[in-house]
C-alpha positions as CSV (number, residue, x, y, z in Angstrom):
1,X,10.3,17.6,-8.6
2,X,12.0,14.2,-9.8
3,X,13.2,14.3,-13.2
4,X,11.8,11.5,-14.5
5,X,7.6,9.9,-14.1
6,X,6.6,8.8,-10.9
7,X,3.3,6.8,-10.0
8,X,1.6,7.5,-7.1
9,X,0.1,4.0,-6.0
10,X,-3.5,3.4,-3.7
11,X,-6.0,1.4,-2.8
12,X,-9.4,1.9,-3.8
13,X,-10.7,2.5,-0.6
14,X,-8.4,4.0,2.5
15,X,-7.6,1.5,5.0
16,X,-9.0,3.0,8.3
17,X,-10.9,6.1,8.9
18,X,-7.8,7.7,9.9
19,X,-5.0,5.7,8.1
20,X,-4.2,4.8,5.0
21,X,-1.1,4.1,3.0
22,X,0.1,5.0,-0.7
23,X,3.0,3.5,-3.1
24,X,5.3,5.0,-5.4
25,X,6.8,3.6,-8.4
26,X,9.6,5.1,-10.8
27,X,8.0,4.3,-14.3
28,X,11.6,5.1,-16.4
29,X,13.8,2.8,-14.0
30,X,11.1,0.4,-13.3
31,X,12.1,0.4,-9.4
32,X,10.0,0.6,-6.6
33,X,10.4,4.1,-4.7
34,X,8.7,4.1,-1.4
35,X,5.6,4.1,0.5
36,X,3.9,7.0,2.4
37,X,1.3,6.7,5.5
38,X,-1.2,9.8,5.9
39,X,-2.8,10.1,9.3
40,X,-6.2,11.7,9.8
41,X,-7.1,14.5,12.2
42,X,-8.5,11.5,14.5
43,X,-5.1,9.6,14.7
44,X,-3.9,9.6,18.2
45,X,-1.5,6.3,18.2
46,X,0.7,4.4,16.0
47,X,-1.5,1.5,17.7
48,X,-4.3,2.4,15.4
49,X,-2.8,0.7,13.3
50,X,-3.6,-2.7,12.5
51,X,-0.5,-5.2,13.8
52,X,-1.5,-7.9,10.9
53,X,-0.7,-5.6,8.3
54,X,2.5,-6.4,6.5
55,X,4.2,-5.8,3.1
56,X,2.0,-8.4,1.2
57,X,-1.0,-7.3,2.5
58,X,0.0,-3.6,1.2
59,X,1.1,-4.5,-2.2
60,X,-2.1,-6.8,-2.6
61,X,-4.2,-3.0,-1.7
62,X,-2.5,-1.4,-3.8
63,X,-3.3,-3.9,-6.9
């Protein structure tokens, strides 16, 4: 447990069936944290997922 507020960051809809990706922001310090990928039961390569997606295309999800 972090001692200080944490937002947990998502789209409103996941990004595959079997991917999506979440964002975490540390509300006191007003600093980005991280990101986390979750992978489904149906995930069998780290070519599922899509080449085109970069770090813009993630923040603009997350908005």
């Amino acid at each position: 447990m972090l001692p200080y507020p944490v937002v947990e960051i998502k789209g409103t809809q996941p990004i595959g069936n079997d991917f999506d990706l979440y964002g975490y922001v540390d509300v006191d310090h007003q600093s980005w944290l991280g990101t986390s990928a979750i992978f489904g039961s149906n995930f069998h390569s780290i070519n599922q997922v899509p080449r085109e997606l970069t770090k813009e295309d993630i923040k603009d999800l997350m908005r």
